[in-house]
VMD Tcl script that builds the backbone (N, CA, C; Angstrom):
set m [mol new atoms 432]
animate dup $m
set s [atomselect $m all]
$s set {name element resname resid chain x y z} {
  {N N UNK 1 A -25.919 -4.119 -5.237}
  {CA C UNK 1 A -25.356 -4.957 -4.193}
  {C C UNK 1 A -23.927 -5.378 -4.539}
  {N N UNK 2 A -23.546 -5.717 -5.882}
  {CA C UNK 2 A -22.282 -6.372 -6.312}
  {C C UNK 2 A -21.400 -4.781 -6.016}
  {N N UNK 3 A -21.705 -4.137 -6.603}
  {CA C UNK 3 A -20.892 -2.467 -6.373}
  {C C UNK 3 A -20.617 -2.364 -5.500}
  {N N UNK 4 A -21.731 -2.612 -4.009}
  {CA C UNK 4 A -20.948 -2.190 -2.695}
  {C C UNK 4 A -20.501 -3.416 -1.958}
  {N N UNK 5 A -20.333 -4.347 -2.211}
  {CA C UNK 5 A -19.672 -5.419 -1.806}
  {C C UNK 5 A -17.782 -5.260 -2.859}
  {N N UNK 6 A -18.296 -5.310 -3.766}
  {CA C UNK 6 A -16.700 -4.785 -4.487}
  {C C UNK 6 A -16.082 -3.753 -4.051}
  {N N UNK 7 A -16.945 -2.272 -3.650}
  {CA C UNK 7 A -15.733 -1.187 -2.784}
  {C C UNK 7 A -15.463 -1.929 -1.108}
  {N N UNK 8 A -16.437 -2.389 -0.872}
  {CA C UNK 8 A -16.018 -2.626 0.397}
  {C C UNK 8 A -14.947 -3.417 0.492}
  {N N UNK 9 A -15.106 -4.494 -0.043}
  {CA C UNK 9 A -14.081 -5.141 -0.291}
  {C C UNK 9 A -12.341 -4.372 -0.877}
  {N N UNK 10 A -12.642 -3.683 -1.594}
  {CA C UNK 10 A -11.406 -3.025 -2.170}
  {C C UNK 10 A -10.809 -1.942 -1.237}
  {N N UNK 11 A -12.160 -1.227 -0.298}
  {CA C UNK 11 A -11.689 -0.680 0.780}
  {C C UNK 11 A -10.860 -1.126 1.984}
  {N N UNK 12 A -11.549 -2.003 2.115}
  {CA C UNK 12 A -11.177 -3.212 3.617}
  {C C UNK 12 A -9.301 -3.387 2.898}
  {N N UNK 13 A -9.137 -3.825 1.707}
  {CA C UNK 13 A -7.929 -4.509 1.164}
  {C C UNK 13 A -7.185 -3.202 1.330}
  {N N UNK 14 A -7.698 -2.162 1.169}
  {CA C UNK 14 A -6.614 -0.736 0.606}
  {C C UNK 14 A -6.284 -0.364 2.203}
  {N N UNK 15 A -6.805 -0.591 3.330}
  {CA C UNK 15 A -6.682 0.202 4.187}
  {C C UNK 15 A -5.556 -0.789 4.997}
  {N N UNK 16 A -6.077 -2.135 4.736}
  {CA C UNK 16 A -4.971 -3.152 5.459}
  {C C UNK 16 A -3.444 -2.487 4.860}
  {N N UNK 17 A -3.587 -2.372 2.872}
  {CA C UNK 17 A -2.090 -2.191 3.211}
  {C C UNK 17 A -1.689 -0.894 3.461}
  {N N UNK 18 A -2.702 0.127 3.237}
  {CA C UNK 18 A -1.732 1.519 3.675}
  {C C UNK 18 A -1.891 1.291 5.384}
  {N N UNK 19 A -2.706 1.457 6.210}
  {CA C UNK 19 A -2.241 1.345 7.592}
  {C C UNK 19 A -1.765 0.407 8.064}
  {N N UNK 20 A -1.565 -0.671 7.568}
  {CA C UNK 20 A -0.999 -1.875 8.466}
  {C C UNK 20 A 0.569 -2.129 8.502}
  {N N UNK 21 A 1.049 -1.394 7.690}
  {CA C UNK 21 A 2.809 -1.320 8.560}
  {C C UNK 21 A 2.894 0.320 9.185}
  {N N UNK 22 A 1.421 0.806 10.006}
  {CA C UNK 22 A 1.100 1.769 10.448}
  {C C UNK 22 A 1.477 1.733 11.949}
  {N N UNK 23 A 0.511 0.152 12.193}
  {CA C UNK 23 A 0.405 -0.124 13.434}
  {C C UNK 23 A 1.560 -0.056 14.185}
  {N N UNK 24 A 1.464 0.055 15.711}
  {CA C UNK 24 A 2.550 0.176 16.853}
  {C C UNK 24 A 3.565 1.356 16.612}
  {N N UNK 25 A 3.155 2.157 15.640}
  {CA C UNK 25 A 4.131 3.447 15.660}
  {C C UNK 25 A 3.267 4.200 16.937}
  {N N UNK 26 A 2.041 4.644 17.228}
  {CA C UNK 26 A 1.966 5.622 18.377}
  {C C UNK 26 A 2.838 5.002 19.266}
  {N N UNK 27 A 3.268 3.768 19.889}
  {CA C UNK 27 A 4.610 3.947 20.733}
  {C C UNK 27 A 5.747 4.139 21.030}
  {N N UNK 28 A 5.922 4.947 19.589}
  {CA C UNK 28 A 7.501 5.023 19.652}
  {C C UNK 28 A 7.745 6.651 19.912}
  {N N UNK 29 A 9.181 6.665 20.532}
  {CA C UNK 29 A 9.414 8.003 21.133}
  {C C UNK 29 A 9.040 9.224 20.393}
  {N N UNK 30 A 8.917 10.383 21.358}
  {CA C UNK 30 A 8.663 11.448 20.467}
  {C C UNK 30 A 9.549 11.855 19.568}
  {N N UNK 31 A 10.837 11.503 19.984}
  {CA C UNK 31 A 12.146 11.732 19.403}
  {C C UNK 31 A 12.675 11.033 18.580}
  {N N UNK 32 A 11.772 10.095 18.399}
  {CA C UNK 32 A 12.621 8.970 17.207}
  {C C UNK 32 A 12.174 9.235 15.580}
  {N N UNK 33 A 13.397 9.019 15.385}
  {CA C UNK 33 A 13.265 9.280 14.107}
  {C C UNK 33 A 12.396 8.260 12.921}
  {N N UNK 34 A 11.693 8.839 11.899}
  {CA C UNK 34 A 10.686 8.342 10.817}
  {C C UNK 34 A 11.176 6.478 10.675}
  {N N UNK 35 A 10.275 5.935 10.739}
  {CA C UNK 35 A 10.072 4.591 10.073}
  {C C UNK 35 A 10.665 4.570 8.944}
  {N N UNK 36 A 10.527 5.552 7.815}
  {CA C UNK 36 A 10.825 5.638 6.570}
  {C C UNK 36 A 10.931 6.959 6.092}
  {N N UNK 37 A 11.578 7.173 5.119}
  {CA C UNK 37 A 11.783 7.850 4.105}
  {C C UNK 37 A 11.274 7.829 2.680}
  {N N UNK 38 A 10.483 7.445 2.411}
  {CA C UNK 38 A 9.860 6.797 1.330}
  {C C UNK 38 A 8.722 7.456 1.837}
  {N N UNK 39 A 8.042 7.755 0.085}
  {CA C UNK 39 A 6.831 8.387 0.190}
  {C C UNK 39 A 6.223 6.768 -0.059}
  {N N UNK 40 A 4.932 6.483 0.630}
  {CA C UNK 40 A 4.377 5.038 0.314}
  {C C UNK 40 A 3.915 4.946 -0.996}
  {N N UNK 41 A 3.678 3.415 -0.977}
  {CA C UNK 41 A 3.438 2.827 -2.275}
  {C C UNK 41 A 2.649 1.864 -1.693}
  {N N UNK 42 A 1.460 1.845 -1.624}
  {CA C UNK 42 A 0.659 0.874 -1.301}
  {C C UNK 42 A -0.863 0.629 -2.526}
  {N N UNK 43 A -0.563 -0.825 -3.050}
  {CA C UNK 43 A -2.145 -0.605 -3.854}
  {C C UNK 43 A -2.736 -1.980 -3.658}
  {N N UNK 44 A -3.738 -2.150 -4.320}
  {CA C UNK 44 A -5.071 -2.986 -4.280}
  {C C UNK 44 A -5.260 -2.705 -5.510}
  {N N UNK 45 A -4.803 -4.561 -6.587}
  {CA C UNK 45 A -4.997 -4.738 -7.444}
  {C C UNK 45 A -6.364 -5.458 -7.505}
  {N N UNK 46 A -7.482 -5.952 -8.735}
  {CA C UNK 46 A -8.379 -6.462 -8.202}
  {C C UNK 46 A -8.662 -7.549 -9.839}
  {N N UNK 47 A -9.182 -8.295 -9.397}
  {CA C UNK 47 A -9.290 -8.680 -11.132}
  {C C UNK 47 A -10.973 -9.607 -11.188}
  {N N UNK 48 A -11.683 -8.695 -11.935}
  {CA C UNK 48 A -13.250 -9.462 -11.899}
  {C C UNK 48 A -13.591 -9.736 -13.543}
  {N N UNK 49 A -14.465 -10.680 -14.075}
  {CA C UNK 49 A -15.100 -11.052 -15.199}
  {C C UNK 49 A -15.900 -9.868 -15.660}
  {N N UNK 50 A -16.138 -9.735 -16.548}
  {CA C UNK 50 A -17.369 -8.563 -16.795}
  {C C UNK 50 A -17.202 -7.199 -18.152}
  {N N UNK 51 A -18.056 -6.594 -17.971}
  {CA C UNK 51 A -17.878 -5.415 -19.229}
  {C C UNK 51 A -17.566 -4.147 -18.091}
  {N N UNK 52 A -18.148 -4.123 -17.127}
  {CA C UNK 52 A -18.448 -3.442 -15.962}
  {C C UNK 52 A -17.852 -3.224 -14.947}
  {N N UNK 53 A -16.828 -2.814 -14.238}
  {CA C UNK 53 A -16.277 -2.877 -12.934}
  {C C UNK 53 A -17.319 -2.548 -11.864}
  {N N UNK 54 A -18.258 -2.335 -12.079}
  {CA C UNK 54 A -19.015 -1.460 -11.226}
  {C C UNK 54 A -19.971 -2.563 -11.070}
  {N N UNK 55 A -20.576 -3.127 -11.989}
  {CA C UNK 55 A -21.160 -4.117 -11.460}
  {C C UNK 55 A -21.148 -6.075 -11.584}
  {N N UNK 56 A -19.444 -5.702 -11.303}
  {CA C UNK 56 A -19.613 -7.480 -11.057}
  {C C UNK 56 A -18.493 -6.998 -9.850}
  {N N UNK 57 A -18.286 -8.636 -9.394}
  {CA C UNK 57 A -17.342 -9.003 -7.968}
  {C C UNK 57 A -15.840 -9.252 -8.442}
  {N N UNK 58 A -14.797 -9.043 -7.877}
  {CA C UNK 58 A -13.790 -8.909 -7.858}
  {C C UNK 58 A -13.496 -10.915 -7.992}
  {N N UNK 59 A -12.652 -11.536 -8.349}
  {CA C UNK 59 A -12.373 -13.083 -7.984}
  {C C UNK 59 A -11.445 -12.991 -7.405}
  {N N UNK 60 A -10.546 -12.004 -7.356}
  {CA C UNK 60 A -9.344 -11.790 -6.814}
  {C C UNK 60 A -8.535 -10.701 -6.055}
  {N N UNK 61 A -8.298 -10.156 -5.384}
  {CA C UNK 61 A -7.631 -9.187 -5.078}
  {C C UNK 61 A -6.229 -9.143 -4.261}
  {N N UNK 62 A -5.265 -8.662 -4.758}
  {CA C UNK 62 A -3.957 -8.786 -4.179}
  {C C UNK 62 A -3.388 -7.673 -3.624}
  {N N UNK 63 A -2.361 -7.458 -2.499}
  {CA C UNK 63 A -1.888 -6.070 -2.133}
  {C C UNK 63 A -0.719 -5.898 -2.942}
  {N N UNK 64 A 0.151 -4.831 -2.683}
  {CA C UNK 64 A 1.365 -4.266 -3.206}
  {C C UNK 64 A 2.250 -3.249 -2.786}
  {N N UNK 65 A 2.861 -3.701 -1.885}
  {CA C UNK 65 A 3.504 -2.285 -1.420}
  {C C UNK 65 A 5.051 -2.179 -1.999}
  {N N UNK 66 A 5.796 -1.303 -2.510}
  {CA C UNK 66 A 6.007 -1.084 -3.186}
  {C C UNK 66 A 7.836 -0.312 -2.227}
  {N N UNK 67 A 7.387 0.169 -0.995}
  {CA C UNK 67 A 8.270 1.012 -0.079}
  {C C UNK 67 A 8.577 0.632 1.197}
  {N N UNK 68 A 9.859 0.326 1.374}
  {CA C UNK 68 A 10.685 0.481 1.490}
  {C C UNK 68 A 11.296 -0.581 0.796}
  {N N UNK 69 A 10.617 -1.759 0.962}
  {CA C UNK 69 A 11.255 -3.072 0.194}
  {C C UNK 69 A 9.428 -3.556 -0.919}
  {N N UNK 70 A 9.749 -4.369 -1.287}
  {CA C UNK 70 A 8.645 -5.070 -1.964}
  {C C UNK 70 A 7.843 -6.271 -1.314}
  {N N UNK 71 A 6.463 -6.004 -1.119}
  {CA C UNK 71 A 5.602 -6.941 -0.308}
  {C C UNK 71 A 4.417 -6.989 -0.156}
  {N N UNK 72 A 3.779 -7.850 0.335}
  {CA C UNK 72 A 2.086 -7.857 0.010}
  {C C UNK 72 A 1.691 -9.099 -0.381}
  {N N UNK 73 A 0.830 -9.815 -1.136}
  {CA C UNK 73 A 0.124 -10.717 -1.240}
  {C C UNK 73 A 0.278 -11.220 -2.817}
  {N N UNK 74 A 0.809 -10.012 -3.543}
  {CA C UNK 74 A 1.614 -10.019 -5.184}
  {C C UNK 74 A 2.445 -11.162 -5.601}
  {N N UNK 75 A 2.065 -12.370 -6.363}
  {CA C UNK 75 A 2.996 -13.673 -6.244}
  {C C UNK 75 A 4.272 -13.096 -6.577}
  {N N UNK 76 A 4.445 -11.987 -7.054}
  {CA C UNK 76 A 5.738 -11.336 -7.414}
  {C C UNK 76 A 6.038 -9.823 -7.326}
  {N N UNK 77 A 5.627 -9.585 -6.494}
  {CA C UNK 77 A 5.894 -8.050 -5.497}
  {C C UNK 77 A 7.485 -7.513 -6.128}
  {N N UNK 78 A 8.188 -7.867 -6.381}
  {CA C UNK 78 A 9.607 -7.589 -6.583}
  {C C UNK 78 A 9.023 -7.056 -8.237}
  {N N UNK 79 A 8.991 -7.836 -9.320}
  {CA C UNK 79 A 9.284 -7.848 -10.363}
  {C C UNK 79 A 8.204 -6.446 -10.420}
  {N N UNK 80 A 7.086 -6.824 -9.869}
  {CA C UNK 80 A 5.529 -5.649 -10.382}
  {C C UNK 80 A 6.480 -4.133 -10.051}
  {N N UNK 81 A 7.013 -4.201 -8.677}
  {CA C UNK 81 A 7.615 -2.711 -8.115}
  {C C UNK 81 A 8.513 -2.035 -9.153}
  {N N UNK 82 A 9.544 -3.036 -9.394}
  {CA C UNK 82 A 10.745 -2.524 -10.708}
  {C C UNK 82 A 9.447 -2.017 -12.052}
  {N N UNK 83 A 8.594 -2.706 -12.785}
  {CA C UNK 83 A 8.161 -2.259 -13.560}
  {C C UNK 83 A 7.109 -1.187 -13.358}
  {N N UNK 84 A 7.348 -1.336 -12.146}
  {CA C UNK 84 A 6.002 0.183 -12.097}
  {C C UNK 84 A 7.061 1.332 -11.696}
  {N N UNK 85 A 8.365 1.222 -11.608}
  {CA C UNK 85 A 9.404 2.120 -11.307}
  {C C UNK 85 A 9.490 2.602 -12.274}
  {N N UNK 86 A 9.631 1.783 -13.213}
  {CA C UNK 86 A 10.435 1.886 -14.828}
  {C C UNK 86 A 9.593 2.855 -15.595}
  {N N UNK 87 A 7.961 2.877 -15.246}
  {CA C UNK 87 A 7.319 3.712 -16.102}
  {C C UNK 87 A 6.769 4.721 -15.422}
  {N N UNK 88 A 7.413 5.101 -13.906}
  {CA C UNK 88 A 6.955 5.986 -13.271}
  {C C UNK 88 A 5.618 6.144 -12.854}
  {N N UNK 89 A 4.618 4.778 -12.533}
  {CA C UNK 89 A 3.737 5.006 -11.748}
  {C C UNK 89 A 2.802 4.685 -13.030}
  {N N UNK 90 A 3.177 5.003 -14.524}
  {CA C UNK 90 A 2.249 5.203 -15.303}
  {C C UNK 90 A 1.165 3.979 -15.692}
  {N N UNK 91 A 0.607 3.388 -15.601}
  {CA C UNK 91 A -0.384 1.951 -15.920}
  {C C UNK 91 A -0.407 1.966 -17.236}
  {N N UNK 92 A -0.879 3.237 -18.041}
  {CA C UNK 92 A -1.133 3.027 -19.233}
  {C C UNK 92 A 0.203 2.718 -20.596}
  {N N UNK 93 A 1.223 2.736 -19.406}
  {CA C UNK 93 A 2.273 3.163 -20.340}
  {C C UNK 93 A 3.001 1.699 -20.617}
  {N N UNK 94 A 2.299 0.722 -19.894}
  {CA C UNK 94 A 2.550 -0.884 -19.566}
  {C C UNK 94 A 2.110 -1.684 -20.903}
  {N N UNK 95 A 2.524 -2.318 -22.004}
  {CA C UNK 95 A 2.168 -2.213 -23.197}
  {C C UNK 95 A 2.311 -3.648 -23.501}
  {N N UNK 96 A 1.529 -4.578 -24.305}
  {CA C UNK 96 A 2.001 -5.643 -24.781}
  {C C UNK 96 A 2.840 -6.335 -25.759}
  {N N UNK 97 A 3.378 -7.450 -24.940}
  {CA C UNK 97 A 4.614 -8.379 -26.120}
  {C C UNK 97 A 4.191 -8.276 -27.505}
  {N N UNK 98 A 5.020 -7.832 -28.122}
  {CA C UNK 98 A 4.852 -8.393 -29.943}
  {C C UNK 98 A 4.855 -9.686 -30.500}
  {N N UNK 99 A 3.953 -10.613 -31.239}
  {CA C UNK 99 A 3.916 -11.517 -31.405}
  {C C UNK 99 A 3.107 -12.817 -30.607}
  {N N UNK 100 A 2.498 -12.161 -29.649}
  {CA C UNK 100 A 1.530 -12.915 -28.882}
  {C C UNK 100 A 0.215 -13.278 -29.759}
  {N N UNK 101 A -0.136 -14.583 -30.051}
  {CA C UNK 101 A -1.225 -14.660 -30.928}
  {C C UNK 101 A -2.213 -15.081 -29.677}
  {N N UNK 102 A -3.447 -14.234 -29.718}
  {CA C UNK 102 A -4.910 -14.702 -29.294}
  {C C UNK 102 A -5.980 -14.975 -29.636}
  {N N UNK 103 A -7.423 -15.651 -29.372}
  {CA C UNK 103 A -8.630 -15.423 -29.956}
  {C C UNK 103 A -8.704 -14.107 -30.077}
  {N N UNK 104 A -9.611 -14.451 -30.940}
  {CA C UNK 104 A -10.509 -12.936 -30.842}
  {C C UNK 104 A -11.886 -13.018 -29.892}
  {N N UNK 105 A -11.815 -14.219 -29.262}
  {CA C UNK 105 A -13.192 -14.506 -28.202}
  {C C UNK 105 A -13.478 -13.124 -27.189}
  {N N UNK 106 A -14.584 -12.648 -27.065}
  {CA C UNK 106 A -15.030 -11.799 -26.175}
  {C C UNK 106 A -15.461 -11.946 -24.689}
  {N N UNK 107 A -14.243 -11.727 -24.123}
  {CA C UNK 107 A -14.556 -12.657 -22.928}
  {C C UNK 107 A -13.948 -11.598 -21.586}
  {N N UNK 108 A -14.357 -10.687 -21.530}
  {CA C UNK 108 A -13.610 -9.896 -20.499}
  {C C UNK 108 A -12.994 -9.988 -19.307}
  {N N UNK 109 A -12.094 -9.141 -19.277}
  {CA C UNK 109 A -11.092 -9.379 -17.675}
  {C C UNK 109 A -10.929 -7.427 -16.857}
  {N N UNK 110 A -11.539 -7.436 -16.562}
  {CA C UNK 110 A -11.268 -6.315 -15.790}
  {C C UNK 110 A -10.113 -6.070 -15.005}
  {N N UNK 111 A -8.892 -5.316 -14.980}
  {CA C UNK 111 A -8.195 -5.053 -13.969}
  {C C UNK 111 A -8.262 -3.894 -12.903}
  {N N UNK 112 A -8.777 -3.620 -12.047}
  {CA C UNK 112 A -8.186 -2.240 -11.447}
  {C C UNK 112 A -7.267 -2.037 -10.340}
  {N N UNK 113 A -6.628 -1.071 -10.251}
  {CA C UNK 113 A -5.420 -0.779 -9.124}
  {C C UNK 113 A -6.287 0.720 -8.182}
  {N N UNK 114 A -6.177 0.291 -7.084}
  {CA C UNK 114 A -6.357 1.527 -6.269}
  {C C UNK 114 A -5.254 1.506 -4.827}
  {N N UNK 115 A -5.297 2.516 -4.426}
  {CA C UNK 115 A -4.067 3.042 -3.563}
  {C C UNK 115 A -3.519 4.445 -3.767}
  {N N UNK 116 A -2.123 4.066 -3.251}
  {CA C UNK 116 A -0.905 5.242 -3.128}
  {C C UNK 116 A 0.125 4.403 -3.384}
  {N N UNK 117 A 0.600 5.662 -4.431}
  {CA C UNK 117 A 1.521 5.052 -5.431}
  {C C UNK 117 A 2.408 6.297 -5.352}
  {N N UNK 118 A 3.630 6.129 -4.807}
  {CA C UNK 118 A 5.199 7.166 -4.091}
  {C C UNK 118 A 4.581 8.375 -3.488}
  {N N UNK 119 A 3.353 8.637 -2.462}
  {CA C UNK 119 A 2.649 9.422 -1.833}
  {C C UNK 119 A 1.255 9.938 -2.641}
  {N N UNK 120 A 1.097 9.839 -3.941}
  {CA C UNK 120 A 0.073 10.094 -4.658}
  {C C UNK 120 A -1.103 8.997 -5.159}
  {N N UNK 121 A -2.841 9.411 -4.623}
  {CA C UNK 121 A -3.798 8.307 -4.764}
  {C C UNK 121 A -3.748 8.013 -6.037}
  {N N UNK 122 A -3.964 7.054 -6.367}
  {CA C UNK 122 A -4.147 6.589 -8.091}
  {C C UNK 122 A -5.253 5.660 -7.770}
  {N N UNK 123 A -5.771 5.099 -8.877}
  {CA C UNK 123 A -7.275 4.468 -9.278}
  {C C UNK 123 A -6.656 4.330 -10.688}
  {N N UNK 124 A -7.082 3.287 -10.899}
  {CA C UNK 124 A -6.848 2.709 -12.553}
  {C C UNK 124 A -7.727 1.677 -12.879}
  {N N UNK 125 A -7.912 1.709 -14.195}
  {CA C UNK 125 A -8.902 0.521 -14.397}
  {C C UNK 125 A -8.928 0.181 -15.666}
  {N N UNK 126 A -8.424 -0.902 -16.297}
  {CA C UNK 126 A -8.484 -1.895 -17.757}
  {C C UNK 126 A -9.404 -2.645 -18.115}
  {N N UNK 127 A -10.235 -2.728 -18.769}
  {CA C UNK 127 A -10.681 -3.561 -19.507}
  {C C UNK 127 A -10.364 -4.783 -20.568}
  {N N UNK 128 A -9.370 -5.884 -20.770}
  {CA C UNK 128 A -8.879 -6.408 -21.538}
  {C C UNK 128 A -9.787 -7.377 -22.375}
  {N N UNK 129 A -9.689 -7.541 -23.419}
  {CA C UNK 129 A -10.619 -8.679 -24.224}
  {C C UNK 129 A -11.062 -10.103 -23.921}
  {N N UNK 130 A -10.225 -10.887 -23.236}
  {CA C UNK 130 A -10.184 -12.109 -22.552}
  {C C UNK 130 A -8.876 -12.120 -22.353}
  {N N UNK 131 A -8.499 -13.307 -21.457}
  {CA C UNK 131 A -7.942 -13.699 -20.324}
  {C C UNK 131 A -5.948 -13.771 -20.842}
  {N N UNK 132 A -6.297 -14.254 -22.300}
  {CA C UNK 132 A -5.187 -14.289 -22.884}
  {C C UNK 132 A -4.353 -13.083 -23.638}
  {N N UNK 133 A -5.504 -12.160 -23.830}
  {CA C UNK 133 A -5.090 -10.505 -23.938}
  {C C UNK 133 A -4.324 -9.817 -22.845}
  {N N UNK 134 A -4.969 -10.259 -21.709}
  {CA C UNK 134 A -4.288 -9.792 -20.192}
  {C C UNK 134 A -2.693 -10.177 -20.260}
  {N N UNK 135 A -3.082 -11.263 -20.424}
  {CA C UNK 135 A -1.590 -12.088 -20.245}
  {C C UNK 135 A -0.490 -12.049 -20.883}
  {N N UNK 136 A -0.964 -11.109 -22.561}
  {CA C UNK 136 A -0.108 -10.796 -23.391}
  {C C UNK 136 A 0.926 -9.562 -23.003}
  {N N UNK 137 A 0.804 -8.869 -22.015}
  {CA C UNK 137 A 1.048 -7.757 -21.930}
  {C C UNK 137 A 3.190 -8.353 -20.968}
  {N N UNK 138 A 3.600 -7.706 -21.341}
  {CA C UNK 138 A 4.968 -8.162 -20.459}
  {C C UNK 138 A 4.983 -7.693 -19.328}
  {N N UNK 139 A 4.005 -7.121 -18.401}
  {CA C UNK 139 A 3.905 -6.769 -17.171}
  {C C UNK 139 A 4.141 -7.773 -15.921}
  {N N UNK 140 A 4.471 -8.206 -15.362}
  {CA C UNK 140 A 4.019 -8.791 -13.913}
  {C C UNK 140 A 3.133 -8.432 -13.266}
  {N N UNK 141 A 2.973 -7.340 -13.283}
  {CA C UNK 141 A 2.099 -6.600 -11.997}
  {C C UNK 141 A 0.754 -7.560 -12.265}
  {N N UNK 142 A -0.065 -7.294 -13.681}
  {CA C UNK 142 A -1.505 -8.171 -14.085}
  {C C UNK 142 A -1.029 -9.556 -13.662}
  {N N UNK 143 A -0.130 -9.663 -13.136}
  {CA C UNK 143 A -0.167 -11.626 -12.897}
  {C C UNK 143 A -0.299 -12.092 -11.869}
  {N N UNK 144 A -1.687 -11.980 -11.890}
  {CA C UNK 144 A -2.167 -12.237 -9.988}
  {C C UNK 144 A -3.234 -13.222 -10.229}
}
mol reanalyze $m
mol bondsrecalc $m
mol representation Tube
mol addrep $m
C-alpha cells in the first residue's frame, strides 16, 4: 500500500511538472514558432525516512524545472539548476563538504529524483545515514 501511494504520488508530482507549462499550447498557430528551445528539465525530488524507498511514504516532495529559467516548488530552484549544470545531470557526482562532523546515529533519509533532465528520463535514488549526513553534502538541490 505505502509503494503505491508513493508512485502515485511521485507520478501525479512528475506529470504536473513535465506537462504543466504544456498546457494552452494546442492553441497556438500552426505557424508559430516553439515555446522553447531547450530540451526540458523537469524532476520530482522526494525525501522519505526509511532503509527502503519502496516501502515507506515520501514526507516531502518538491518540483524542479530546470528550462528555460529555474522554477517549481524547490526553496531554491536557481542554486539546485547551476549545480546540476555543473556536473552535467550527474547525482552521483554531487559529493560532500570536508570537515562536516556527524553522529554516527543510524537514522535514514532517503532521497530520490525522478523526471527529465535536458530531454533524458533519469530516476535516482540515495540512501544517506541520517539527516545530518544529507545535509553535509554542498548541494542545494537535497535542501528541500
Amino acid at each position: 500500500m505505502r509503494n503505491t501511494a508513493r508512485w502515485a504520488a511521485t507520478l501525479a508530482l512528475t506529470a504536473t511538472a513535465v506537462c504543466g507549462p504544456l498546457t494552452g499550447s494546442a492553441l497556438a498557430a500552426p505557424d508559430a514558432a516553439p515555446a522553447s528551445l531547450y530540451a526540458p528539465s523537469a524532476l520530482v525530488l522526494t525525501l522519505a525516512h526509511g532503509d527502503d524507498a519502496t516501502l515507506t511514504t515520501p514526507v516531502r516532495a518538491v518540483t524542479l524545472s530546470c528550462a528555460p529559467t529555474p522554477s517549481g516548488t524547490h526553496p531554491d530552484a536557481a542554486s539546485a539548476c547551476v549545480e546540476l549544470r555543473g556536473v552535467g545531470g550527474n547525482f552521483d557526482a554531487l559529493r560532500s563538504r570536508d570537515g562536516v562532523l556527524c553522529t554516527k546515529q543510524y537514522d535514514p533519509v532517503i532521497v530520490t529524483v525522478d523526471g527529465v533532465w535536458q530531454g533524458q528520463r533519469v530516476s535516482y535514488q540515495r540512501t544517506f545515514g541520517n539527516e545530518c549526513v544529507k545535509g553535509s553534502y554542498t548541494t542545494s538541490l537535497f535542501a528541500f
